[in-house]
N, C-alpha and C positions, 0 to 999 in steps of 0.2 A: 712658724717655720723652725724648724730643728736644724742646732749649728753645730758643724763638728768646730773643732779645737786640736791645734799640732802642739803639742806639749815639748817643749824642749830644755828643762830644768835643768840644774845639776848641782851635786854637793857640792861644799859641807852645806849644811843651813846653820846658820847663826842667829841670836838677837831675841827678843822679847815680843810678843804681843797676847792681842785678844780674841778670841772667839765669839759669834756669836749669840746673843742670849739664846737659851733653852727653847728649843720647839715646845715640848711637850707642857712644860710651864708658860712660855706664853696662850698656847690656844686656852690653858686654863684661867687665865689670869684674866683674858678678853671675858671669858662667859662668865667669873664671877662678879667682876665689877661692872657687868653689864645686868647683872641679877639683881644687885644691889640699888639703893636707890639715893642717887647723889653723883657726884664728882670726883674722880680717880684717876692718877697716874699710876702706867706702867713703865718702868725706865729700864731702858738697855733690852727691850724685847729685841723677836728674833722677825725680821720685815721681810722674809721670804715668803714666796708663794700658796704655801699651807694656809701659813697666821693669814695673810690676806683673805682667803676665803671666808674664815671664822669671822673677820669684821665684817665685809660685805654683808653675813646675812642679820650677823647684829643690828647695822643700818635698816636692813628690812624689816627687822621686829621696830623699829622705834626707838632707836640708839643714838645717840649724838658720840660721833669719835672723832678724834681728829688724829693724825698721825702725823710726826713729826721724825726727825732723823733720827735720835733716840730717844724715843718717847710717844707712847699713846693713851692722849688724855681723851676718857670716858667719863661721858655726861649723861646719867640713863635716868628714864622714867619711873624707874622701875618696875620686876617682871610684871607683875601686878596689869602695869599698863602696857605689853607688849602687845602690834596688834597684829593680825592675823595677815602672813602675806598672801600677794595676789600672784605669786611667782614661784617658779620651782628655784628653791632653794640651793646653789650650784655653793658644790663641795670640792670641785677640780680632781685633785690627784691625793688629795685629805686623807688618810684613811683617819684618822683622830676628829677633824671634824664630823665626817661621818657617824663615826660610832659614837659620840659623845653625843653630839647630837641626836641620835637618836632617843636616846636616852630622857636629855634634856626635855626635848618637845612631848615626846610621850608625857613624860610628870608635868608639863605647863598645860597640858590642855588645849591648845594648838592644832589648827588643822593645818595639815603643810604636808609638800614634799621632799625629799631630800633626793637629791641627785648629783652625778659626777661626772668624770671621765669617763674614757673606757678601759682605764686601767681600773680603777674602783669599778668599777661595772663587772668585775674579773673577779673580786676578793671576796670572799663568803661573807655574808651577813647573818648566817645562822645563830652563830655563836653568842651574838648582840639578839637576835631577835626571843631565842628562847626563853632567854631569863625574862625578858621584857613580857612579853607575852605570859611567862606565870603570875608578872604584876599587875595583870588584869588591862594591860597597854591594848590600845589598838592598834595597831602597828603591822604591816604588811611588805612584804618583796616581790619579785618576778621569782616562783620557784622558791618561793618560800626561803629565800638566800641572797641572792643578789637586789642592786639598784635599779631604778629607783623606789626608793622606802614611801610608805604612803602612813601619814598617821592620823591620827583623827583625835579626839578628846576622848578622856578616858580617866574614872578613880584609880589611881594607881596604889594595888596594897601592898602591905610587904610579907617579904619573903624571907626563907631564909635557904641560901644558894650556896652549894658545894662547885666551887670554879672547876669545869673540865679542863682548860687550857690557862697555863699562866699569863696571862695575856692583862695589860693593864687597861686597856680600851676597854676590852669587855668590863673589867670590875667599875670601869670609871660609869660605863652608861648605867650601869644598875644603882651603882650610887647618885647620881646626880637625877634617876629617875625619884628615886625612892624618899629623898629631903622634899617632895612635893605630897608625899602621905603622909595620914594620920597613923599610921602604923610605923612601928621601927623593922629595920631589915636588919640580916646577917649576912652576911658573906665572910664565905671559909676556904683561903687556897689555898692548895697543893705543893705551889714555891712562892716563894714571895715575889709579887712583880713590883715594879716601880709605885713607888706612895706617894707619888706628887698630889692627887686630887686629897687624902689623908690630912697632906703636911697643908693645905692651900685652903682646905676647910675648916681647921683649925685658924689659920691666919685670918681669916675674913667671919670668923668666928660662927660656923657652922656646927653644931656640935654633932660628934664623930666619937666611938670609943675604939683602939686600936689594944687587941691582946692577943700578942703573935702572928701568927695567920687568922686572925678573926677578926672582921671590924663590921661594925654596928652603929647605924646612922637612930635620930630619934626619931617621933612623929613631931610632923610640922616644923622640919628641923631648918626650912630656908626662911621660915618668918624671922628666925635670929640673924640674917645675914648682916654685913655692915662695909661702910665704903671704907676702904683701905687701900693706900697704895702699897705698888709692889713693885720689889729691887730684883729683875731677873738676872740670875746668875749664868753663866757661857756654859754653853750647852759640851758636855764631856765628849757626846755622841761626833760633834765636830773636830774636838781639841784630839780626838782619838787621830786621824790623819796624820797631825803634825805629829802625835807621840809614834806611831808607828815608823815618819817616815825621817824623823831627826835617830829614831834605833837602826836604822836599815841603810842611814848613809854614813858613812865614812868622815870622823871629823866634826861631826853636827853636834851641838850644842845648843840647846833653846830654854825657852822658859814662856807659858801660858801662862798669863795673870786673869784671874778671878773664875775660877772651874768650877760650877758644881760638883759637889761630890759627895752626893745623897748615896748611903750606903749601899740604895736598892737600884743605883744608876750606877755603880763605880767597879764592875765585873773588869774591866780591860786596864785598869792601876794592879786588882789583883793579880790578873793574868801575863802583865810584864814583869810582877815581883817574882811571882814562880817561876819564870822564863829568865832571872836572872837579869833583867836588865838595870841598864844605870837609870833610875828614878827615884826622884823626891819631890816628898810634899813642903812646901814652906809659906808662911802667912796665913796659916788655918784657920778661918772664922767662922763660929758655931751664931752668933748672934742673930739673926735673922732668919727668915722660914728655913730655909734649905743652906748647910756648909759648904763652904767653899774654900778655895785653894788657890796658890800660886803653885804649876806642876814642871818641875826642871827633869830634862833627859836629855842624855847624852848617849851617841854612834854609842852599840854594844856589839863587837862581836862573837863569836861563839854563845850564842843564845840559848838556852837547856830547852829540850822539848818539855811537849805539855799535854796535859787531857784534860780535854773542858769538855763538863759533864754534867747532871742535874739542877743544881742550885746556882750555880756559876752562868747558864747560859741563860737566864732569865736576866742576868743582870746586866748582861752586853750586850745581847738582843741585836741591839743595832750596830754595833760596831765587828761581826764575826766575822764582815769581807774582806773588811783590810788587817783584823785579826788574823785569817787566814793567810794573807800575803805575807805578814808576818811571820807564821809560823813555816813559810817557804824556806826560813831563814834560818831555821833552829838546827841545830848539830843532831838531830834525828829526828825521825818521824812523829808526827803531832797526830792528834787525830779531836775532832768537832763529833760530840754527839749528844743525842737528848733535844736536838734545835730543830723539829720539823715544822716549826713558826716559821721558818724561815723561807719558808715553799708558799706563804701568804702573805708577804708583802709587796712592795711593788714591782718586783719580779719573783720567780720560783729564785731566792737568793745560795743557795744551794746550786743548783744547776747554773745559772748565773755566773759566779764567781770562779765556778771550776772550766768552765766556757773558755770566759774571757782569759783566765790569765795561763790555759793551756796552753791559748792560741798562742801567747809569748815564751812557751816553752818551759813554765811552771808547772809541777806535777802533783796534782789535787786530783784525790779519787770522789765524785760525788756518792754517798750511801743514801739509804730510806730517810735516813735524820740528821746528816751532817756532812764532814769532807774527810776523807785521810789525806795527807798533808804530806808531801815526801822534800828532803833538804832538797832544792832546784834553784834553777837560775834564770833569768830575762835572757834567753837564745837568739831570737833574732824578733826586731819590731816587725810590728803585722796590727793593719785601722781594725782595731774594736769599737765595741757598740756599749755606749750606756744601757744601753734597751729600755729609755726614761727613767731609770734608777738612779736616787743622784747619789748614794752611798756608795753605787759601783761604778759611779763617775770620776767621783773623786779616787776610791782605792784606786783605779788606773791610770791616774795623773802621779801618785807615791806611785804605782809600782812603778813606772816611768824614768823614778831616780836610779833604779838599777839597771838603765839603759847609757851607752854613748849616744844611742840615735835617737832623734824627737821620734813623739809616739802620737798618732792621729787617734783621737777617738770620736767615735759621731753621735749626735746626739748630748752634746755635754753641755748644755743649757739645761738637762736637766738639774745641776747641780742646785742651781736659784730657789729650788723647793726648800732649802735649807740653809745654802750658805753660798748667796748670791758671790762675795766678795773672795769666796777660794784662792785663786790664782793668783788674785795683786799679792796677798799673805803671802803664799808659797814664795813668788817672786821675791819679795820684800826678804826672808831669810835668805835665798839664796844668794841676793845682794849683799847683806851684810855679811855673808861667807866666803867674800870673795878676796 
């Protein structure tokens, strides 16, 4: 059942905390130390609804995990002995389990289906199926694009693949297909998208060669895998929220402890530097797979506009809705382009974003690839819809501090895909603001 929520916050925010752990790093962190063969912790992952799925189907392959409040210890057979399930593999609202999986199960040899919601059931799977498909994958859609995937066993060879879309999903499933051949692959992007599977194959000592935009797996390269624990760091994608919505209120002051801030995940640190806002970085530790940060920001008004554009929008990816609300803020016109990614994830997030916070009397123009952004204000509340987006759940709960009146929105249980614990946080600074 889908629940609305009356959001009634209000500045300053104040105070310290955590985000957290990394979506994108946990689903990966499940499927490598479930590849591996032995006993593994993952500490401080992220126990939203996504990563859930991705353990679910581990259990089906023949997984031992256990989940704990921070912490999931993996006790695996390894792949070797994974067996064949007797069920359709449910992905929920994943699109990362999805596509990685696909990927995955193709190079295991695995006869399985993959399936989802009926939001995944909406999102192309071309993109994933073609490169797989030149690895000699057997691997099928409805329409040769959507869910559900049907795979079968199959020599996977390698390739070498010019990325059409920056898209890290995609390069993930042809990497993780491709560590199951005797052939080495290539893959060569366009922009650089996020290198989490890169940095996470190295950690678990997969060998991986990275030279700019070109990275090249070996053959036979998951025989070297090895049990390793791993320290996830607070997913930026999250801590993006609070940075947007401690610059947008009056008075706020805060500070996130422990941020990733993987160069090829850290687009929206650039985007408030250019934007002139009050931020720092402080406690910067390179020592472990992924850097991380303690990120302090402080109320900025008069904001500089901005233009995010090629290289930069790869790197936000996920944070351009509340970037956008953000940029509602700026002392002139902003304008988003080069993001037509953004029209395939779990809503058209484009139309979306320019939807909802018109309805409150923000003035976002939606284009082919992006938003034009005009300086606006929260006119008068009016019940919006997540439309089970939980990035545009949460941006509607921040734009909400530019409101005197609480703000209903419906649907804001979607938030849990990500970051179950929103609200109390939210709450929590605006208590110590008080």
């Amino acid at each position: 059942m889908s629940i609305n929520e009356v959001i009634d916050i209000h500045g300053p925010l104040r105070g310290e905390i955590e985000v957290p752990g990394d979506k994108s790093m946990t689903h990966r962190a499940i499927i490598l130390t479930s590849l591996a063969t032995g006993k593994s912790t993952i500490f401080k992952p992220l126990l939203g609804e996504d990563c859930h799925r991705t353990i679910e189907i581990f259990k089906l392959l023949g997984v031992e995990i256990t989940v704990d409040d921070d912490s999931i210890i993996i006790n695996s057979p390894g792949y070797k002995s994974f067996k064949t399930p007797h069920q359709v593999l449910y992905t929920g609202n994943s699109g990362t389990t999805t596509r990685l999986l696909a990927g995955l199960l193709s190079g295991l040899g695995i006869e399985s289906v993959l399936s989802g919601d009926i939001s995944i059931g909406k999102r192309p799977m071309n993109r994933v199926l073609k490169p797989l498909l030149k690895m000699n994958a057997k691997i099928s859609g409805i329409d040769n694009n959507f869910t559900p995937l049907i795979i079968k066993p199959s020599t996977i060879k390698g390739i070498d693949y010019h990325m059409e879309v920056a898209s890290a999903q995609v390069k993930s499933a042809i990497l993780f297909a491709s560590i199951f051949s005797d052939e080495a692959t290539t893959v060569t992007e366009n922009d650089v998208s996020r290198n989490h599977t890169e940095t996470m194959f190295e950690h678990f000592n997969i060998p991986i060669k990275v030279n700019g935009k070109t990275i090249q797996t070996s053959p036979h390269a998951v025989e070297h895998i090895e049990t390793r624990d791993f320290h996830v760091p607070g997913d930026i994608s999250s801590a993006a929220f609070f940075i947007v919505a401690a610059l947008i209120t009056p008075g706020s002051d805060i500070t996130i402890h422990n941020v990733g801030i993987n160069p090829t995940r850290s687009g929206i640190i650039d985007i408030v530097e250019q934007m002139r806002g009050n931020i720092e970085l402080n406690h910067v530790v390179t020592t472990g797979a992924e850097p991380t940060a303690s990120i302090h920001v402080q109320y900025t008004p008069n904001l500089k506009s901005i233009m995010i554009e090629r290289d930069l929008v790869p790197r936000a990816i996920d944070e351009l809705p509340v970037v956008a609300l953000l940029c509602t803020q700026a002392s002139s016109t902003c304008i988003i382009r080069d993001a037509e990614e953004l029209k395939v994830k779990e809503t058209n997030r484009i139309d979306t974003t320019a939807d909802m916070l018109g309805m409150l009397g923000f003035d976002l123009q939606p284009t082919h690839d992006g938003l034009i952004i005009r300086p606006s204000e929260f006119k008068a509340s009016a019940t919006v819809d997540s439309q089970t987006d939980h990035r545009i759940g949460m941006m509607l709960a921040v734009a909400s501090l530019l409101s005197s009146e609480p703000l209903t929105i419906e649907q804001f249980d979607a938030i849990n895909i990500s970051f179950p614990g929103f609200l109390p946080k939210l709450k929590l600074l605006e208590n110590e603001g008080k």
